[in-house]
C-alpha angles and dihedrals in degrees: 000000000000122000123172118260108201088065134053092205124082108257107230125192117193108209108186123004097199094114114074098214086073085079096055097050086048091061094052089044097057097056084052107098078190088067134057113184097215094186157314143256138184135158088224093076087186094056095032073054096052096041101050102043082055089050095032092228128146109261115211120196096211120058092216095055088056094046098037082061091101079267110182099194127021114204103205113205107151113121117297095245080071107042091101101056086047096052096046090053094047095053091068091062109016128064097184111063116188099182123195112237136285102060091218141324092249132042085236091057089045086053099045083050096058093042085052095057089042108056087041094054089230132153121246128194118173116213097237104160090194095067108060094029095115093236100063089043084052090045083048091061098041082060098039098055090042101237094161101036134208095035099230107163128020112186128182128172112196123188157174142172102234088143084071104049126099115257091343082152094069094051128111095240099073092039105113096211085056111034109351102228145305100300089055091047108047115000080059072077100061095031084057096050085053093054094046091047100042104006130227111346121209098234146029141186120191140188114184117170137172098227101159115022111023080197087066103056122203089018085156129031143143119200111195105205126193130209133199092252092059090259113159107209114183125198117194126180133178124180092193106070132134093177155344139163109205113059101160128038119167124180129203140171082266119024145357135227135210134192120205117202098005098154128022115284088057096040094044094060112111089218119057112181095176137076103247089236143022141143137174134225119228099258093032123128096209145016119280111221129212119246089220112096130215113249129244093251135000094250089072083067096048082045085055094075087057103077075038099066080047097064089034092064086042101068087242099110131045114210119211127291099275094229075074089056086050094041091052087047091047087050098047092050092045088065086061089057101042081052101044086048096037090225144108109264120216102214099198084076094063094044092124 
């Protein structure tokens, strides 16, 4: 890999701030001596403006005078709709890609990424906060050694309060042209997290509504997937969510699991009266908990990606295979189609 030699520091280009997590990677990132932002570009001049006079960072007005600058990882954060124009752009001058969730609003863009990053013999790692936040590592482990045994039941809850936020309804990610909805945006998380933790199931059966804003489409949904071993594994989102406390059950021949404070409207809550993990084998007299504690507030998990992208362009850390990133998009659109059809989708029949 290649890693600039005249700094010590990792050279970092930020290519689209839409997202909002891209600030919060820049703060950790400026209290890393490992990492030096060496600029910013966004098609919108006016936010690119804006986001670069609050960060103090150099704002460029051409995207190939920002990645031309001997850059060793891109983090690309523009609106999904353009990712893969940004990737492909990036590709002829990166060869680390750290790309914001989710991969692309249609299965052909996702494919067209990931031929992108091949031919050019480039690096992806999708931002995907779920994967590196210590509970669900711990919740991995649990699952890889087997402790509860035959895995009958996965549950996640995964929520926000978009109902709650000011002029939600104007931004780009509900705009159908840009980012589809709300499943696409944010149960791609969960779903990911499925796929990471259990891999690619055989079946699925989704029910996704607009029930407050019909601005703010798929605002509530479930999705029901199958695996080959008989597994149930339940995704349920709701948009409109002031609070929760159990975000994770999992069931087994010998045990159970449960996860407190797992997204946002759980984590967020000043008062937390739960452990953040526990489970229970089958013969136990009490609950086993967890030494991973839940964080303050759910940006520390999103803050979490940020020493990540570091290691990442470091060669310390190997991302998954990309054809991972394509199969959980794949999962998260399917859902679209087993709710607009109101029928359980085989996915083996749209694996190409």
């Amino acid at each position: 890999m290649t890693i600039s030699m005249n700094n010590s520091s990792i050279q970092i280009a930020l290519y689209g701030v839409a997202h909002g997590h891209i600030s919060h990677y820049v703060e950790e990132l400026s209290k890393l001596a490992a990492a030096k932002i060496i600029g910013v570009f966004d098609a919108d001049s006016e936010r690119a403006l804006s986001f670069c006079n609050r960060h103090k960072l150099r704002k460029f007005d051409n995207p190939e005078d920002l990645l031309s600058q001997q850059i060793d990882v891109v983090i690309i954060g523009c609106e999904t709709a353009y990712h893969l124009e940004a990737v492909s752009l990036a590709c002829r001058y990166v060869e680390n890609i750290a790309l914001q969730k989710p991969l692309a609003t249609t299965i052909i863009d996702g494919r067209k990424i990931l031929q992108e990053i091949q031919q050019s013999d480039a690096r992806l790692f999708m931002l995907w906060q779920m994967r590196v936040d210590p509970a669900n590592q711990f919740i991995k482990q649990i699952i890889d050694e087997k402790r509860l045994g035959q895995l009958l039941h996965f549950r996640r809850r995964h929520c926000l309060s978009t109902h709650r936020w000011p002029d939600f309804q104007k931004s780009w990610h509900v705009n159908r042209q840009l980012n589809l909805g709300m499943w696409a945006d944010d149960a791609a998380h969960p779903i990911d997290l499925m796929q990471w933790l259990f891999g690619s199931p055989k079946t699925v059966y989704a029910d996704i509504d607009t029930l407050v804003n019909p601005e703010v489409p798929d605002d509530n949904g479930i999705a029901i997937f199958r695996y080959d071993s008989g597994l149930f594994s339940e995704i349920q989102c709701s948009f409109t969510s002031d609070f929760g406390e159990t975000t994770t059950e999992l069931v087994g021949t010998d045990g159970m699991l449960i996860q407190y404070y797992g997204d946002a409207p759980s984590c967020n809550q000043a008062e937390k009266s739960n452990c953040g993990l526990k489970w229970k084998i089958f013969g136990d007299g009490q609950w086993r908990h967890a030494e991973v504690d839940s964080p303050e507030n759910h940006s520390f998990r999103i803050k979490a990606l940020a020493p990540k992208i570091i290691e990442f362009a470091q060669g310390l850390y190997d991302p998954p295979p990309s054809d991972e990133y394509l199969d959980s998009l794949k999962l998260t659109l399917l859902c679209y189609e087993s709710s607009s059809q109101k029928k359980q989708i085989l996915l083996g029949d749209y694996a190409n």
